[in-house]
N, C-alpha and C positions, 0 to 999 in steps of 0.2 A: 307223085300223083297230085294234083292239084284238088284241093279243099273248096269246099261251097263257101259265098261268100257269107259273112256272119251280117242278118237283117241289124238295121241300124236302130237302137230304144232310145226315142225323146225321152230324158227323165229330167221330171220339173225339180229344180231346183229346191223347191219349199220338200217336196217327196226326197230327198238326198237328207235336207237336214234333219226332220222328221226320225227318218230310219236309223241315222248317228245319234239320234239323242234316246231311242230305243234301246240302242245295241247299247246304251250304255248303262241304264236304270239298272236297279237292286231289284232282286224279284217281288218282294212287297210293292215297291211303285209300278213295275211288269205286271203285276197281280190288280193295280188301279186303273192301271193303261190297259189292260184286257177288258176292265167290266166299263170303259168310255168307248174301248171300239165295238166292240161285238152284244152292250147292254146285259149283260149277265156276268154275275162273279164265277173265277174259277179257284178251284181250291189247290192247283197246279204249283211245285214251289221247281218246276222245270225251267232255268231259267232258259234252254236254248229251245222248248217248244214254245214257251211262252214268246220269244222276242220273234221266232219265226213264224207264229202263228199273226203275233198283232203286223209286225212288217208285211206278210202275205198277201191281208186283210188292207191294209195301206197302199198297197200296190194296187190291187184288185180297184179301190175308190177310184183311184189318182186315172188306172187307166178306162174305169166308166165313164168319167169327167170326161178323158181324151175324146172316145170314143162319142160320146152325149156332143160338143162343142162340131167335130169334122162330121158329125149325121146333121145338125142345124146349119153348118155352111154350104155344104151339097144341098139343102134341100130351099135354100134363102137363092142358092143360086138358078134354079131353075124357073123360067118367065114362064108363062103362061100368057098366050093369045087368044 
């Protein structure tokens, strides 16, 4: 039986290294890099909620940006008479 096609993810380059350099911190720097993404300290020493919560949160920016930049080229492109 044939499979649905799997949709295609632009993933920016800068968001790839970003997420590598996450997955690799100690949870103390996880614990620094939480309280720069999300502005509040956590007391969390998880290091695999911790690296999925901030990568999440990373992803979520990266694709508001996506989303913010194709809503201003759709709307730059429509003329007005």
């Amino acid at each position: 039986m044939p499979t649905a096609p799997t949709p295609s993810i632009i993933v920016d380059p800068a968001l790839a290294i970003r997420i590598a350099r996450v997955e690799q911190m100690r949870p103390r720097e996880l614990r620094e890099a939480y309280r720069h993404t999300f502005g509040r300290d956590t007391t969390s020493g998880n290091r695999a909620w911790l690296v999925r919560a901030i990568t999440t949160r990373h992803r979520e920016i990266d694709l508001s940006h996506q989303i913010d930049r194709k809503s201003t080229r759709l709307n730059s492109s429509h003329l007005v008479i």
